[in-house]
C-alpha positions as CSV (number, residue, x, y, z in Angstrom):
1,X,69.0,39.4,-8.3
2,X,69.0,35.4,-8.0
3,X,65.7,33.5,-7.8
4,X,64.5,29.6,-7.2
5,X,61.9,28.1,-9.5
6,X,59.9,25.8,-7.9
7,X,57.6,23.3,-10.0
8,X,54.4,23.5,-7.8
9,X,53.2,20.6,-9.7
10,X,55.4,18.4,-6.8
11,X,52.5,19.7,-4.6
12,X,50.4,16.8,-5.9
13,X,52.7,14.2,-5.0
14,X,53.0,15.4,-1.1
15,X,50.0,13.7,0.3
16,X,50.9,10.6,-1.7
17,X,54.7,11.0,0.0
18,X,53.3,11.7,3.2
19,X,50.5,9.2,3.3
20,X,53.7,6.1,2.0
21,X,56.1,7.3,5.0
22,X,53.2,7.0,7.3
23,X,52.7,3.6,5.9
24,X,56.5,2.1,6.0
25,X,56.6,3.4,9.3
26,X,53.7,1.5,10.6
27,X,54.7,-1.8,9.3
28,X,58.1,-1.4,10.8
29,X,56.2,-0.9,13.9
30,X,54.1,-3.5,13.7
31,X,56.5,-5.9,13.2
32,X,59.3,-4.8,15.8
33,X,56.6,-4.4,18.7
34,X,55.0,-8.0,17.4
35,X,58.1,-10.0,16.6
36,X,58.9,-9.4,20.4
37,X,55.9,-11.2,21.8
38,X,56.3,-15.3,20.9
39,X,53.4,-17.5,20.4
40,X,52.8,-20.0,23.3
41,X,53.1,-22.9,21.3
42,X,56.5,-22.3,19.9
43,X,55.2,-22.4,16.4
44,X,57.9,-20.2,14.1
45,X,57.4,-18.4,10.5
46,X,58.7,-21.5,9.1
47,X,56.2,-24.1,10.8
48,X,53.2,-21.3,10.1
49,X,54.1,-21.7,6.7
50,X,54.8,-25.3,6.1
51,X,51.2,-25.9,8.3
52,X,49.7,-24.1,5.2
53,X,51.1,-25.6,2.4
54,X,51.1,-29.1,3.6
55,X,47.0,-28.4,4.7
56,X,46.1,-27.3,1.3
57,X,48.4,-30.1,0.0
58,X,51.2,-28.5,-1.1
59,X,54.5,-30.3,0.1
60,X,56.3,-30.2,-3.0
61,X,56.4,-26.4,-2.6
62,X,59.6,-25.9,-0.2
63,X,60.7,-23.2,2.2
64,X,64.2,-21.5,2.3
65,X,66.3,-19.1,4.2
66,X,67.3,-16.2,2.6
67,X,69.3,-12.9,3.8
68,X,68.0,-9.4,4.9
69,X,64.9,-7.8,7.2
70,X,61.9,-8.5,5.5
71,X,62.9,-9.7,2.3
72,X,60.2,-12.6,2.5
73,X,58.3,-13.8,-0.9
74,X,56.9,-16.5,-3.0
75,X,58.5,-17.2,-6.3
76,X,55.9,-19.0,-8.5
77,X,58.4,-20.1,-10.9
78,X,60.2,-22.4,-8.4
79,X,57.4,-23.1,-6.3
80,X,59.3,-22.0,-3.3
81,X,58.9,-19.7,-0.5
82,X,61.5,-17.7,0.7
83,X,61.6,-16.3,4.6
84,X,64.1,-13.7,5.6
85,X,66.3,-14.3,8.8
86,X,64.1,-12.3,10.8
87,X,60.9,-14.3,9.7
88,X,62.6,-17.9,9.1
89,X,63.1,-19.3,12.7
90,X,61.6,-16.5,14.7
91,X,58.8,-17.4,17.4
92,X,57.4,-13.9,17.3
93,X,53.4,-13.2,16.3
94,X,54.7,-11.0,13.5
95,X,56.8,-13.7,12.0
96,X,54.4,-16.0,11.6
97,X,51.7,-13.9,10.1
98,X,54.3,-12.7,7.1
99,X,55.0,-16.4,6.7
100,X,51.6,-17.6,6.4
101,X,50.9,-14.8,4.1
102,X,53.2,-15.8,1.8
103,X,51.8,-19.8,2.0
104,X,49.1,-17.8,1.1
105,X,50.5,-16.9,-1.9
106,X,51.4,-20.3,-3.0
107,X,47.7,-21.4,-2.4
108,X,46.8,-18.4,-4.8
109,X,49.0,-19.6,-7.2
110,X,48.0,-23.6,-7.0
111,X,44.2,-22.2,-7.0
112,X,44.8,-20.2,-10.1
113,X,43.8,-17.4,-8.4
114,X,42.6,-15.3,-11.1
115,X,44.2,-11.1,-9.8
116,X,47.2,-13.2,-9.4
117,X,47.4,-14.7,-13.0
118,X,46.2,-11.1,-14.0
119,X,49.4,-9.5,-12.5
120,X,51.9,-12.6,-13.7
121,X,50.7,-11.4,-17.0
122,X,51.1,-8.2,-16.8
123,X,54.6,-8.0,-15.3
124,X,56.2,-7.9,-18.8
125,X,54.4,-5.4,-20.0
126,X,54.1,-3.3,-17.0
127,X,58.2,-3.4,-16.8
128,X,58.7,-2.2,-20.2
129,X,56.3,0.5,-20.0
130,X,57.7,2.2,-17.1
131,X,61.5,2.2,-18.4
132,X,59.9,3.8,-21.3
133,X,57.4,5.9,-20.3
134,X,59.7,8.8,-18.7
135,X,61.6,8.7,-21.5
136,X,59.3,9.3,-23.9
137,X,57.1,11.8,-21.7
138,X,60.2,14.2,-22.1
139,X,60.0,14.1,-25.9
140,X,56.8,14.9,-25.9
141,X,57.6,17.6,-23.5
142,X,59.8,18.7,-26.1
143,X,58.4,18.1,-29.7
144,X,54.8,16.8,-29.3
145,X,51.9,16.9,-26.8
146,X,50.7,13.8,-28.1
147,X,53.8,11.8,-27.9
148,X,53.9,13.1,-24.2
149,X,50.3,11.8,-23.8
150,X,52.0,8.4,-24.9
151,X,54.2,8.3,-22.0
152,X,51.7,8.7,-19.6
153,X,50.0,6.0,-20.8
154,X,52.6,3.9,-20.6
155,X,53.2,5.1,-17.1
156,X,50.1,4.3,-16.3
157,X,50.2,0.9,-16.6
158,X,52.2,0.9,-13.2
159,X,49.0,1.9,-11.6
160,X,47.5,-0.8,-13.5
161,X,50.0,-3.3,-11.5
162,X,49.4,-1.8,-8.2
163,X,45.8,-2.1,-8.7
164,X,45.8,-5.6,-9.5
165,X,48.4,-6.3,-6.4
166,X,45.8,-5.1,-4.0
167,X,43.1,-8.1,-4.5
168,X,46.4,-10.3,-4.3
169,X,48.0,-8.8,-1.2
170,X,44.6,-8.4,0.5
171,X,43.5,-12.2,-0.2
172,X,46.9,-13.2,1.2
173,X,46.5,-12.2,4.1
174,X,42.7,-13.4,4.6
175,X,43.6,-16.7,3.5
176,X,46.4,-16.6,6.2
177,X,43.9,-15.3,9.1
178,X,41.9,-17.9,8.5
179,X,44.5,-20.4,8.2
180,X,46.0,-19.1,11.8
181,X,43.1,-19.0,13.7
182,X,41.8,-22.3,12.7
183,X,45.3,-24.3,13.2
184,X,43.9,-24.5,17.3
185,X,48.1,-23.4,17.7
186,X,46.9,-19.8,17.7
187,X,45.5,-18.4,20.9
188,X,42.7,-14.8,20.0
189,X,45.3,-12.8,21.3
190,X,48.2,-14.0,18.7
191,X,46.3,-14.3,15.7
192,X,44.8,-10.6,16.5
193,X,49.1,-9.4,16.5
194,X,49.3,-11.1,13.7
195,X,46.4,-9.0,11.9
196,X,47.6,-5.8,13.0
197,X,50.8,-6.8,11.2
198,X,49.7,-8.0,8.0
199,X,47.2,-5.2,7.8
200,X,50.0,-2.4,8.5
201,X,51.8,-4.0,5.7
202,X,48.9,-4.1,3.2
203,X,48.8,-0.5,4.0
204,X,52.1,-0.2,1.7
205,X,50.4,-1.4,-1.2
206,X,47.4,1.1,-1.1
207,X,50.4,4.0,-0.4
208,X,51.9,2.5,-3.5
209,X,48.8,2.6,-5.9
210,X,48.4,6.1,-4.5
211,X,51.7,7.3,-5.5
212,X,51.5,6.4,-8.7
213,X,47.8,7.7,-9.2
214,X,49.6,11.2,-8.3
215,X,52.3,10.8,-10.4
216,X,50.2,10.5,-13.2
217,X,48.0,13.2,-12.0
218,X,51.4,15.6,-11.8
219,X,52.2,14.3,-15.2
220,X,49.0,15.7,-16.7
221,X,49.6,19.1,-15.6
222,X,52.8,19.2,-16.8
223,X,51.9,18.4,-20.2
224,X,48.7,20.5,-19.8
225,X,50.9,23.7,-19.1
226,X,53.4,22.7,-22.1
227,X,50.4,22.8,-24.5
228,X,49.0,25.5,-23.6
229,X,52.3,27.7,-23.9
């Protein structure tokens, strides 16, 4: 008679899965129900952001265009911010508060903001570690419960990154508050859309640390019941 294994160790990753859908979902949300209501003063993403820089004194750090929903970043190596089409020229509350937290960004970075120069470092390393660490958890599955134990370490240092991402993310989106409610463009009303957005969004980070906190966590047991065979 047929049967189905099932590896109850995926148990411990449901909450995580559960808890990052919920997440996603809310920021999607958040920024279709406030990219429809358009600040009084016409201000866009772009002008929100280039308010920013230029008040902190940043005007050789540019603003571009770039393609896709969402897409929106700082790259530190260019000193240049990049706004999706659905951010870039858009009048909508939501628009404006993912554009000024990405001027945030750039002020982190021209502040030396010290979680962001933690996670520049760590990039490297965290990107080598977690092409290896599967890998090498599975030969330890297979020859050695301490070579295992060597892969999750190495995995580990992806919880590392999300960790430090949190500070970064979180002060991001302070700075940019701060920055949109004291512009005088901003009436209470806007800059509070434009709080629900940002903090829908920094939801995603804290669903990503979470993730890989139970990945780890499922790891462990796996190699737990391996030795113990």
């Amino acid at each position: 008679m047929p049967y189905f294994y099932f590896d109850y160790s995926y148990l411990v990753l449901l909450p995580a899965m559960i808890f990052a859908l919920w997440a996603q979902a809310k920021v999607n949300s958040s920024f279709n129900k406030y990219n429809k209501v358009f600040t009084r003063s016409g201000m866009t993403g772009a002008d929100a952001a280039r308010l920013i820089l230029d008040a902190n004194g940043l005007r050789h750090v540019r603003i571009e265009q770039i393609a896709g929903n969402l897409t929106d970043h700082f790259d530190p190596r260019t000193n240049v911010i990049r706004l999706s089409q659905s951010v870039h020229d858009s009048r909508g509350i939501a628009a404006v508060g993912v554009a000024a937290h990405e001027a945030g960004h750039a002020v982190q970075y021209a502040e030396n903001y010290g979680p962001m120069k933690i996670r520049s470092a760590i990039i490297p390393v965290t990107n080598i570690g977690s092409k290896l660490a599967l890998p090498i958890f599975i030969i330890g599955l297979l020859f050695s419960y301490e070579i295992a134990m060597i892969g999750i370490i190495l995995f580990s240092l992806t919880a590392v990154f999300q960790a430090v991402t949190l500070p970064v993310e979180f002060d991001a989106s302070k700075r940019a508050l701060a920055a949109l409610d004291g512009c005088g463009r901003l009436d209470d009303e806007e800059v509070k859309g434009a709080k629900k957005v940002l903090t829908a969004a920094a939801l995603t980070y804290v669903a990503a640390l979470a993730s890989a906190l139970s990945q780890i966590l499922r790891l462990l047991i796996i190699a737990n019941k391996r030795r113990d065979r």
